[in-house]
PASEBA-1860 file (N, C-alpha, C; in nm, 3 decimals):
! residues 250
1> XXXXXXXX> -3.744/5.991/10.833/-3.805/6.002/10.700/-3.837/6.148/10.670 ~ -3.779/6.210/10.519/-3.831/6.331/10.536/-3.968/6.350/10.473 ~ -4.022/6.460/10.547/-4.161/6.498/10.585/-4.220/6.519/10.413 ~ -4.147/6.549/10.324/-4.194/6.539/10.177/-4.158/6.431/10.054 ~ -4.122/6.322/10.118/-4.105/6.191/10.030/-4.239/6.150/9.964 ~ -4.208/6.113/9.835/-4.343/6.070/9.766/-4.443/6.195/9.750 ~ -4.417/6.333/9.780/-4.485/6.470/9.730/-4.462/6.512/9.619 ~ -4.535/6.580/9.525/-4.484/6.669/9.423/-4.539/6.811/9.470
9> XXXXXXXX> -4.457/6.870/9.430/-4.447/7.019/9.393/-4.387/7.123/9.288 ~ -4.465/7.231/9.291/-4.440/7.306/9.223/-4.391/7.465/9.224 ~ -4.299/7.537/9.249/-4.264/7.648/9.260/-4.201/7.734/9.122 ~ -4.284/7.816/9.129/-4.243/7.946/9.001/-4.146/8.010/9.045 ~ -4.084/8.107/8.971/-3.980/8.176/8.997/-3.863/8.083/9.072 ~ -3.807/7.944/9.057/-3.743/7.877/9.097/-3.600/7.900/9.055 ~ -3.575/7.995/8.964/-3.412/8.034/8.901/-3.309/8.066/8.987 ~ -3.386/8.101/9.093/-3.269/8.188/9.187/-3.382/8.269/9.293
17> XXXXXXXX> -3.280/8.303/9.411/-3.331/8.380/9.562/-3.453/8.288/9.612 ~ -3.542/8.342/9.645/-3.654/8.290/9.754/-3.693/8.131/9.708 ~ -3.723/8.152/9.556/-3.737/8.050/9.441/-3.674/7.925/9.439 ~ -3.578/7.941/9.457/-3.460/7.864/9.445/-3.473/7.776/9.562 ~ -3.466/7.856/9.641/-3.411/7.789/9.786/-3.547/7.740/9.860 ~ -3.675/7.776/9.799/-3.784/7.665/9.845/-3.750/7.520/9.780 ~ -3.731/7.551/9.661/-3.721/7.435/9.555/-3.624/7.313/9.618 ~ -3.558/7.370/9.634/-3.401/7.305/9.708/-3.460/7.242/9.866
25> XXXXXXXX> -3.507/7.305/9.909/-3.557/7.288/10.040/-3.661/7.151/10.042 ~ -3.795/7.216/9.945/-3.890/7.090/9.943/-3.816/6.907/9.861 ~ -3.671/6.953/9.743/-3.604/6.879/9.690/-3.562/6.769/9.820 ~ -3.487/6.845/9.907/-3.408/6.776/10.020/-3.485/6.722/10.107 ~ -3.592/6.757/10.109/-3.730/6.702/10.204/-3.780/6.563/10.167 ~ -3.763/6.551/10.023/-3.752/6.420/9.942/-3.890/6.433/9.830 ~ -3.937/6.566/9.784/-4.046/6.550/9.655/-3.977/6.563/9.558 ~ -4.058/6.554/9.521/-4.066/6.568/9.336/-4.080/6.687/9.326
33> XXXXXXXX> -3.997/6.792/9.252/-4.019/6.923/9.247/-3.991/6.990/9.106 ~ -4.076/7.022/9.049/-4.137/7.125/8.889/-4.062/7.227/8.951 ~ -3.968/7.319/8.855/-3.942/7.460/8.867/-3.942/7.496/8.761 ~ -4.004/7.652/8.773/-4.077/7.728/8.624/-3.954/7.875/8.675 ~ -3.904/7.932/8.546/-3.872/8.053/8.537/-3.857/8.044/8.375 ~ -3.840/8.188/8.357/-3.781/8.268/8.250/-3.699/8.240/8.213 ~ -3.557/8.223/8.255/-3.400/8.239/8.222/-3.393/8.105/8.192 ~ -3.380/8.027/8.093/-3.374/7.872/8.105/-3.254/7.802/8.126
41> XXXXXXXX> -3.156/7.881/8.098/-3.023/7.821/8.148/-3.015/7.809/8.303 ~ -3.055/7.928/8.349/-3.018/7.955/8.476/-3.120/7.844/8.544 ~ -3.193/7.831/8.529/-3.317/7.738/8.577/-3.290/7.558/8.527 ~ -3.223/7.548/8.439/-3.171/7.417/8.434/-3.062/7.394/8.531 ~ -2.996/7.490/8.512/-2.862/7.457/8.674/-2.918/7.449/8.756 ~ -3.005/7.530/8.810/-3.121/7.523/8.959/-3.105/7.370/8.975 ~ -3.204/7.341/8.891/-3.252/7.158/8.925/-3.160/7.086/8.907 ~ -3.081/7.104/8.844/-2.940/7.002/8.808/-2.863/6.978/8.947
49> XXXXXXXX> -2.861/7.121/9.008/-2.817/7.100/9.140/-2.848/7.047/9.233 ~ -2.970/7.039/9.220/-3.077/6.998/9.341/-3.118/6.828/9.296 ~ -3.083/6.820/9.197/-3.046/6.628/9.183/-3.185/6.592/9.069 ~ -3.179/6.449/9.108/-3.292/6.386/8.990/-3.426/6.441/9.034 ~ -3.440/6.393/9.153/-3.577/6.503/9.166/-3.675/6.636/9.130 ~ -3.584/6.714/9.092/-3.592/6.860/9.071/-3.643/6.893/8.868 ~ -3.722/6.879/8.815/-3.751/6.891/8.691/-3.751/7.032/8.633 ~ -3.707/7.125/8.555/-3.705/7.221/8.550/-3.760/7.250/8.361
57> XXXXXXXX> -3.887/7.307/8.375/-3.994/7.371/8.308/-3.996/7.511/8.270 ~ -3.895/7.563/8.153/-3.944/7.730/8.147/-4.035/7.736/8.139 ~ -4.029/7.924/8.185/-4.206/7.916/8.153/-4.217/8.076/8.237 ~ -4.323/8.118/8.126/-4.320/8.313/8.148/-4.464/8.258/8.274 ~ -4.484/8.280/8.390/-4.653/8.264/8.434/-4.751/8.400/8.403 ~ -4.691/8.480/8.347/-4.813/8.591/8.263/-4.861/8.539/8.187 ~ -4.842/8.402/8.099/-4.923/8.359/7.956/-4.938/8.232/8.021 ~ -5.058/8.202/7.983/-5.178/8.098/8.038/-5.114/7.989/7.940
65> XXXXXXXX> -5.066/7.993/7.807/-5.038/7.873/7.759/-4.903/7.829/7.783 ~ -4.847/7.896/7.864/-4.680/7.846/7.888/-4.738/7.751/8.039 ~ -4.837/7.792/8.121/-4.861/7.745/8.237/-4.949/7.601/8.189 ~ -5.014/7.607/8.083/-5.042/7.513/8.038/-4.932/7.365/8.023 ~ -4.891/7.386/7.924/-4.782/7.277/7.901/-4.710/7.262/8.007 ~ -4.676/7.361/8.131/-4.626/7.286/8.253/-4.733/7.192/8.281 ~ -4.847/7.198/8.287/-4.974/7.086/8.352/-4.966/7.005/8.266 ~ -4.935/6.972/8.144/-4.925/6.911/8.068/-4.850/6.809/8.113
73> XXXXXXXX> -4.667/6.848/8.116/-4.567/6.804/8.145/-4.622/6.678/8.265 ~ -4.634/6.799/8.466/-4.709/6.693/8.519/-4.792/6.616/8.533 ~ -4.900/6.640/8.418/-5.009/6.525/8.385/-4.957/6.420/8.366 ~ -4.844/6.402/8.250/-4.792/6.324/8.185/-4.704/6.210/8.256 ~ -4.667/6.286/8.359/-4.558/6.240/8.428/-4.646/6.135/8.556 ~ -4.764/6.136/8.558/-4.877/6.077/8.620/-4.898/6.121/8.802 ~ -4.876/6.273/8.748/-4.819/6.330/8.929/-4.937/6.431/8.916 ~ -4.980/6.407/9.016/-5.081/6.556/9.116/-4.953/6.599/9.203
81> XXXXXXXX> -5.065/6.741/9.251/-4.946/6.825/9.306/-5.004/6.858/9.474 ~ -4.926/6.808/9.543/-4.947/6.853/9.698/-4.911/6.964/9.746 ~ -4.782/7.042/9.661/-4.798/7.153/9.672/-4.772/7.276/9.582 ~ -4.820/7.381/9.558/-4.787/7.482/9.503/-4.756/7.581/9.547 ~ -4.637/7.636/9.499/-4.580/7.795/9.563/-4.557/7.892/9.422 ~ -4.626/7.972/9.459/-4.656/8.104/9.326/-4.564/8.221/9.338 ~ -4.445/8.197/9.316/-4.333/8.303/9.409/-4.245/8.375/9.258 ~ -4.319/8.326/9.143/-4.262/8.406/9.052/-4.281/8.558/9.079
89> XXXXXXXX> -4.191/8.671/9.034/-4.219/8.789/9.094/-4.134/8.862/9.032 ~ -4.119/9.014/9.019/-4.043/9.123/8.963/-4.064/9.223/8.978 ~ -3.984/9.357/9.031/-4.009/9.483/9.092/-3.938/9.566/8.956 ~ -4.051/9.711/8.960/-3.988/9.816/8.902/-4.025/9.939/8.905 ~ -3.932/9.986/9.054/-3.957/10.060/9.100/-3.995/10.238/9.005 ~ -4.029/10.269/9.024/-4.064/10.430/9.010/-4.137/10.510/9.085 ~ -4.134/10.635/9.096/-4.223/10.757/9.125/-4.353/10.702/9.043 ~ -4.457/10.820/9.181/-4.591/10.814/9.095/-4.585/10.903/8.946
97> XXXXXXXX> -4.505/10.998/8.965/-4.464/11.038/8.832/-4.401/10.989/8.692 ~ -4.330/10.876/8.748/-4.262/10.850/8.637/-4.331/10.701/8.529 ~ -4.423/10.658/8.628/-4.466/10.497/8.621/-4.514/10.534/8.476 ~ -4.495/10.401/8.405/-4.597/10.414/8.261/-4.687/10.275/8.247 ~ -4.726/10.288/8.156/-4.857/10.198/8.164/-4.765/10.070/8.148 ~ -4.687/10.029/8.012/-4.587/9.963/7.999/-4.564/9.841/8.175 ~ -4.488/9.906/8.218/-4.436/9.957/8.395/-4.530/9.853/8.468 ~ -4.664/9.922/8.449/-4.765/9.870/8.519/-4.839/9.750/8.479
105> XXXXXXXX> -4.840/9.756/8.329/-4.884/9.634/8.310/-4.801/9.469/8.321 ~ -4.698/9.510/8.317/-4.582/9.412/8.321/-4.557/9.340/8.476 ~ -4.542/9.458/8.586/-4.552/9.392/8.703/-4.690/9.303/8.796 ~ -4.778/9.395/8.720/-4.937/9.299/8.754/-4.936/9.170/8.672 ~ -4.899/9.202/8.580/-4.871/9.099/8.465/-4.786/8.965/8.495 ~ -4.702/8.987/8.583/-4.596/8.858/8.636/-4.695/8.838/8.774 ~ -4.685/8.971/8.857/-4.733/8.934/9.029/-4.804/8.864/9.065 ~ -4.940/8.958/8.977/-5.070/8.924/9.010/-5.127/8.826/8.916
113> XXXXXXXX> -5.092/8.845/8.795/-5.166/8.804/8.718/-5.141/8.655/8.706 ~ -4.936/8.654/8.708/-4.942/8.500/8.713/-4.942/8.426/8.822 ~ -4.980/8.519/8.956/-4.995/8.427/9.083/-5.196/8.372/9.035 ~ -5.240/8.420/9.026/-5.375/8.365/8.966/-5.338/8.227/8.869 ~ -5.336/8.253/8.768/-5.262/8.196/8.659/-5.218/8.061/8.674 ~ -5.122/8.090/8.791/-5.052/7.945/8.856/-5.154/7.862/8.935 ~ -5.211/7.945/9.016/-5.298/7.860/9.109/-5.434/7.801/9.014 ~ -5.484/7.915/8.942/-5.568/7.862/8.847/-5.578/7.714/8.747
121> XXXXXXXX> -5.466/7.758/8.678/-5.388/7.608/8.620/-5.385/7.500/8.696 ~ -5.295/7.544/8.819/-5.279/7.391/8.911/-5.425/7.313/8.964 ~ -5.561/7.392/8.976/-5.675/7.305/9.041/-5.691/7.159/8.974 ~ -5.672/7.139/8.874/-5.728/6.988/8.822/-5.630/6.887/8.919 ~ -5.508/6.940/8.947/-5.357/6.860/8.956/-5.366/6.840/9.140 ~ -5.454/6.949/9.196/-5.441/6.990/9.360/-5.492/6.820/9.429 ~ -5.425/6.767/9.495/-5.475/6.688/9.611/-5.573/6.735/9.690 ~ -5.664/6.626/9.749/-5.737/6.683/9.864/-5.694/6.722/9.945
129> XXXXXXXX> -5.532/6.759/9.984/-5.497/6.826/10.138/-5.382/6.905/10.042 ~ -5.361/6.982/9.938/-5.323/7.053/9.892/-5.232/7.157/9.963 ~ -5.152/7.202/9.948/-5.115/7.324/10.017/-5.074/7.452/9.910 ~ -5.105/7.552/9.878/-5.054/7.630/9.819/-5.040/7.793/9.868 ~ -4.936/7.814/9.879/-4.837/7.943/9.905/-4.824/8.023/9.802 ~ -4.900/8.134/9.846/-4.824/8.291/9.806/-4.705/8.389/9.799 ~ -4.608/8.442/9.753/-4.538/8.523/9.822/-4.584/8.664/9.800 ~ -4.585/8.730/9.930/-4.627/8.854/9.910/-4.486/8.962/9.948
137> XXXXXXXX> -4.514/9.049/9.986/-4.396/9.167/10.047/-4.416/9.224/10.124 ~ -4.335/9.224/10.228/-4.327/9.305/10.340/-4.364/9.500/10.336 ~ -4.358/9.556/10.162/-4.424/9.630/10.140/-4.467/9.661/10.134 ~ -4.595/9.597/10.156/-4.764/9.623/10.116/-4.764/9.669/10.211 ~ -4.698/9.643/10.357/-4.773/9.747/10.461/-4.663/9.858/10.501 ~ -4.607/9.910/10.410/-4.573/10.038/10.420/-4.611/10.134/10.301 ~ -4.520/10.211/10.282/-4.514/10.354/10.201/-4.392/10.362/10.089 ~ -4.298/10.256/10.065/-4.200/10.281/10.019/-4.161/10.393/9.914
145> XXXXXXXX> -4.069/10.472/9.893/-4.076/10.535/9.792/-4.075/10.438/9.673 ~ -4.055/10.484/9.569/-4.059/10.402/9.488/-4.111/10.276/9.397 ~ -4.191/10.207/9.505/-4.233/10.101/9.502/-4.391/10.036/9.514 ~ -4.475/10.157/9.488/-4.630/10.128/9.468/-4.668/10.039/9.395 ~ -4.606/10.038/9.262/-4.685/9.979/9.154/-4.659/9.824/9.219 ~ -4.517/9.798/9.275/-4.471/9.645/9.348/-4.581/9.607/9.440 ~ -4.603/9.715/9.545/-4.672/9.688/9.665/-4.792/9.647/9.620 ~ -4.861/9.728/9.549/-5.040/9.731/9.528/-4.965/9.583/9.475
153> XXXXXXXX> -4.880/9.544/9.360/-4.932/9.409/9.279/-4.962/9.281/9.457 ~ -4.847/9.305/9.493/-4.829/9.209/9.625/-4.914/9.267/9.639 ~ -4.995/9.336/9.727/-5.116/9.371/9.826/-5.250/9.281/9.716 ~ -5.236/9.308/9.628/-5.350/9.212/9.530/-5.307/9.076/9.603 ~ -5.244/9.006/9.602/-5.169/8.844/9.574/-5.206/8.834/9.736 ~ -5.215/8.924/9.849/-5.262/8.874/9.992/-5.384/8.830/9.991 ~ -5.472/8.967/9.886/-5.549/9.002/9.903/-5.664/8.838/9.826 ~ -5.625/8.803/9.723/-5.669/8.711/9.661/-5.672/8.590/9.738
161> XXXXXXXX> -5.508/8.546/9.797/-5.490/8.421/9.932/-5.603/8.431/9.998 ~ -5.734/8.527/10.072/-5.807/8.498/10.155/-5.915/8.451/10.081 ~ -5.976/8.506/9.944/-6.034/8.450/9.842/-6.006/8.339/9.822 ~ -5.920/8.240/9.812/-5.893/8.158/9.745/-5.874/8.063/9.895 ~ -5.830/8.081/10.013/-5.875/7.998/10.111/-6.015/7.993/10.160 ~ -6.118/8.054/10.144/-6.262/8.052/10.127/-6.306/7.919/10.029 ~ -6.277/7.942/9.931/-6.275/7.922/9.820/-6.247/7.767/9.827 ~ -6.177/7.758/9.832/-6.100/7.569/9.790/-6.090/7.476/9.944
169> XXXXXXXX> -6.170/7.579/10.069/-6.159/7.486/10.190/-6.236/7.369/10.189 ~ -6.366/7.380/10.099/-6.452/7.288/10.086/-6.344/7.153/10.015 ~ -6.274/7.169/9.927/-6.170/7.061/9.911/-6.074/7.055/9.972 ~ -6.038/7.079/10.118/-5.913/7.057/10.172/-5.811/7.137/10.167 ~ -5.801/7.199/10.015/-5.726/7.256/10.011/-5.657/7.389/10.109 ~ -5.565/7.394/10.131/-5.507/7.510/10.228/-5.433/7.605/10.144 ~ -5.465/7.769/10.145/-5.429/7.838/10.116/-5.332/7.956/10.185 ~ -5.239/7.994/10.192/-5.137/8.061/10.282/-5.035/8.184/10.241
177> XXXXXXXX> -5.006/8.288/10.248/-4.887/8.400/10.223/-4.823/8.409/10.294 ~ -4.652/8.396/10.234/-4.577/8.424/10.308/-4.517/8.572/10.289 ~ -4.503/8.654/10.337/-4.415/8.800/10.363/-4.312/8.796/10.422 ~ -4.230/8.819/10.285/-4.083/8.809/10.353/-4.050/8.978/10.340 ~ -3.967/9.010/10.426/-3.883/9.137/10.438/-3.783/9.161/10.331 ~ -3.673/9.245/10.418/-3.568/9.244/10.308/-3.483/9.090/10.312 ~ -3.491/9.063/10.232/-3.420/8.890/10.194/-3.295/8.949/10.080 ~ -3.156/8.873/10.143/-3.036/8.905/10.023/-3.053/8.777/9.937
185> XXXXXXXX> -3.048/8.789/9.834/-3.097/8.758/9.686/-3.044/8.821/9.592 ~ -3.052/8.748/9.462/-2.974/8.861/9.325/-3.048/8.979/9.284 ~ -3.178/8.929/9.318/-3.316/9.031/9.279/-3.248/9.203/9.347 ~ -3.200/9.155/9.507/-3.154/9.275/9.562/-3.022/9.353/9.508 ~ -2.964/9.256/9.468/-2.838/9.291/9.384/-2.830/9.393/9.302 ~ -2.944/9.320/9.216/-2.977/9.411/9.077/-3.009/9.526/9.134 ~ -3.103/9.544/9.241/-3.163/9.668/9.279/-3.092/9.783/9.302 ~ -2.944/9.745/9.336/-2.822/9.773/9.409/-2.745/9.856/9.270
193> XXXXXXXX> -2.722/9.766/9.195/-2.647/9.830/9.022/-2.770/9.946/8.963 ~ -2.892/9.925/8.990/-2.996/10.010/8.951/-2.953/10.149/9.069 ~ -2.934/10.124/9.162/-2.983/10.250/9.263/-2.789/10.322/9.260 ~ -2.711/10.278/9.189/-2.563/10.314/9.177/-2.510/10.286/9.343 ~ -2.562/10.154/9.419/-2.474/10.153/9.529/-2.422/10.026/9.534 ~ -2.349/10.022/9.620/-2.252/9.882/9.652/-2.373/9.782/9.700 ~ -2.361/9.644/9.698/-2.465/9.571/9.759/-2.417/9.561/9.937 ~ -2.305/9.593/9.932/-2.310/9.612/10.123/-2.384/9.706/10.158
201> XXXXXXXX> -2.347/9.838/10.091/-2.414/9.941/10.135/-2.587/9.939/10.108 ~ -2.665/9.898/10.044/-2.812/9.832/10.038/-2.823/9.722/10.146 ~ -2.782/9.675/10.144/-2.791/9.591/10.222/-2.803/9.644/10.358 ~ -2.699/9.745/10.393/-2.666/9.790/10.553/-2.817/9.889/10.578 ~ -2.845/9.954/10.456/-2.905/10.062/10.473/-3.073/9.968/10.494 ~ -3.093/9.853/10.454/-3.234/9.767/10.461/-3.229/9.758/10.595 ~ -3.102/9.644/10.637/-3.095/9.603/10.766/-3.145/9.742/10.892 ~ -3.073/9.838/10.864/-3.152/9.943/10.954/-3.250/9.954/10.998
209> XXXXXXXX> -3.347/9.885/10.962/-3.498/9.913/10.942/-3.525/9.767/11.074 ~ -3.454/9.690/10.983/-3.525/9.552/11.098/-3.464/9.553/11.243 ~ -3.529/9.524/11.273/-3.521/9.542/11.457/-3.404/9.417/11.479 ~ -3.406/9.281/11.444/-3.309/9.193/11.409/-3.188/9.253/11.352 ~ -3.144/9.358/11.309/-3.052/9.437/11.228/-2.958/9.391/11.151 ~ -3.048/9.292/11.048/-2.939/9.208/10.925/-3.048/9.153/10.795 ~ -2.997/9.113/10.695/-3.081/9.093/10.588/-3.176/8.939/10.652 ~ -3.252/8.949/10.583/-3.313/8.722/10.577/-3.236/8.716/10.520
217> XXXXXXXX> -3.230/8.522/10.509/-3.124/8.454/10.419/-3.318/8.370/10.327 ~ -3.250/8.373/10.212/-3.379/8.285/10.112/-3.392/8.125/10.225 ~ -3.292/8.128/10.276/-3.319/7.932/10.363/-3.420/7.982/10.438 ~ -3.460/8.078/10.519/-3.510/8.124/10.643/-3.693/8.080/10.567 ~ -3.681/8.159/10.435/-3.826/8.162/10.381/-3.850/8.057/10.331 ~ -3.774/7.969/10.266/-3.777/7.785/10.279/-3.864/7.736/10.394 ~ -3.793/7.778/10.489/-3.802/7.715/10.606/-3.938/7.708/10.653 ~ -3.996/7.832/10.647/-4.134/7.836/10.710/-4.211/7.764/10.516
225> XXXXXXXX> -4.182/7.776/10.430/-4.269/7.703/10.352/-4.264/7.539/10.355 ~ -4.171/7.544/10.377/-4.139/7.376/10.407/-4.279/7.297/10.536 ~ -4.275/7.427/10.594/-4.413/7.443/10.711/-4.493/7.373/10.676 ~ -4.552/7.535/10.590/-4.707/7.544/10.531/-4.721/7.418/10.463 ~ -4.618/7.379/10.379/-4.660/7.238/10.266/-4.655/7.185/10.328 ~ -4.623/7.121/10.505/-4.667/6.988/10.553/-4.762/6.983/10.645 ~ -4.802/6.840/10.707/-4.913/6.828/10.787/-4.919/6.894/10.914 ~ -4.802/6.945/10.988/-4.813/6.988/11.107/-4.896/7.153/11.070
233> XXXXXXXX> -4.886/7.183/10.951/-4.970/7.303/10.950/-5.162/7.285/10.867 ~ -5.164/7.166/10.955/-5.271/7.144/10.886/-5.400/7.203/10.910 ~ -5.454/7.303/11.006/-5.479/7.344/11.038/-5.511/7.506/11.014 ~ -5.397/7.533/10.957/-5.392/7.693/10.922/-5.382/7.691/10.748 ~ -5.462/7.800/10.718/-5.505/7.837/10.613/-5.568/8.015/10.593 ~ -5.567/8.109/10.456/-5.614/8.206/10.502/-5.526/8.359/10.555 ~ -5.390/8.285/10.605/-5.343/8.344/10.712/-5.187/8.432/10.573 ~ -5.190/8.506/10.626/-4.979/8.570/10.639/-4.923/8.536/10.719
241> XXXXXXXX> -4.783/8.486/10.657/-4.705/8.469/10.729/-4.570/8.539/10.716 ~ -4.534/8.614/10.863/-4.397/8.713/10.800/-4.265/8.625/10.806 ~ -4.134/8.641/10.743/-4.059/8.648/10.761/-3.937/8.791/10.726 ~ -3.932/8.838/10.869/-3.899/9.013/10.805/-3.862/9.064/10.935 ~ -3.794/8.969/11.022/-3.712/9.012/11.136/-3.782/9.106/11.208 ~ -3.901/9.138/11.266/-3.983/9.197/11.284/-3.996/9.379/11.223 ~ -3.986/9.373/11.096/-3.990/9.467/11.026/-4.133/9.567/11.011 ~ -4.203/9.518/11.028/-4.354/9.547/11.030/-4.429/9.486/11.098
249> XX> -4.367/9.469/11.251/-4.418/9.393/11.311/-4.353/9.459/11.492 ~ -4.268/9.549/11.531/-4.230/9.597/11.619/-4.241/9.769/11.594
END
């Protein structure tokens, strides 16, 4: 029997990369699974693929009333949610020189703002043994060039997970971050047409870094969420969890 039959869940940023492949993951596990993105085409194929189970909900999580009518949707549908994963997300990189307010408000605006946002919304819907997941970045604990305004938003979104497992233990609820490394994804792709290189060559030049010496695959970060949302992690809460080939971690 799989370990998520008769569950619902919910994952943001479900269009594609990390998103996707939780969705797919907790789908095959046997829940009921809400996916929220932006791109609505692209996010209707998501769930289409992933079968009857898979319901797919646009939806910006920076605006409180788009996150609304998702609660709406699962109210309606007469489903609480066992789990939530807040993995909507978007990088843009710059110098401390070049960043503009624009820049800055936009990535706090998706990261941080709608990892709050999501979890906020979801409390009426949370079960008493709840599980809800963060994604953070393997960035926050470095220096990257480029990539402050990303890091600080993730370093907020860890930083809140310990708040918010304080917070909701009195109801059961379990709170958790996962940190993934470099993961190949379209997200990296793009990064790749932005930086004028081939995606092998990004790719080769990430892998360098991890002691494992190859990208994650998005299944890998499934994998450990598939974890956190079930009972064998019933216990842990509070915590990060890496997946990042020991990238920040050797």
């Amino acid at each position: 029997m799989s370990t998520m039959n008769g569950k619902t869940a919910l994952v943001t940023g479900a269009s594609s990369g990390i998103g996707r492949a939780i969705a797919r993951r907790f789908a095959d596990d046997g829940a009921r699974v809400y996916l929220t993105g932006r791109r609505a085409d692209e996010l209707e194929a998501a769930a289409k693929d992933m079968g009857p189970n898979a319901i797919a909900l646009p939806c910006d999580v920076s605006q409180a009333a788009d996150l609304d009518r998702v609660m709406d949707v699962i109210r309606s549908d007469g489903r609480r949610l066992d789990t939530v994963v807040a993995n909507a997300g978007l990088g843009d990189g710059s110098f401390l020189s070049d960043v503009t307010e624009e820049q800055f408000d936009h990535v706090f605006g998706v990261n941080t703002k709608g990892s709050l946002l999501t979890v906020q919304k979801s409390l009426p819907l949370l079960t008493g043994s709840a599980s809800v997941i963060l994604l953070a970045s393997s960035t926050i604990h470095q220096g990257a060039d480029r990539m402050g305004v990303y890091s600080a938003s993730k370093a907020a979104v860890r930083s809140l997970g310990r708040t918010w497992a304080a917070e909701l233990a009195p109801r059961g609820v379990r709170v958790n971050v996962i940190t993934p490394g470099p993961i190949a994804t379209p997200a990296i792709e793009r990064m790749a047409d932005g930086l004028g290189l081939s995606i092998q060559d990004l790719h080769g030049a990430m892998a360098a870094n991890v002691p494992l010496r190859r990208m994650g695959r998005p299944e890998e970060v499934a994998a450990l969420a598939a974890f956190l949302a079930g009972s064998e992690s019933s216990f842990i809460t509070g915590a990060e969890h890496f997946v990042d080939g020991g990238q920040v971690q050797v």
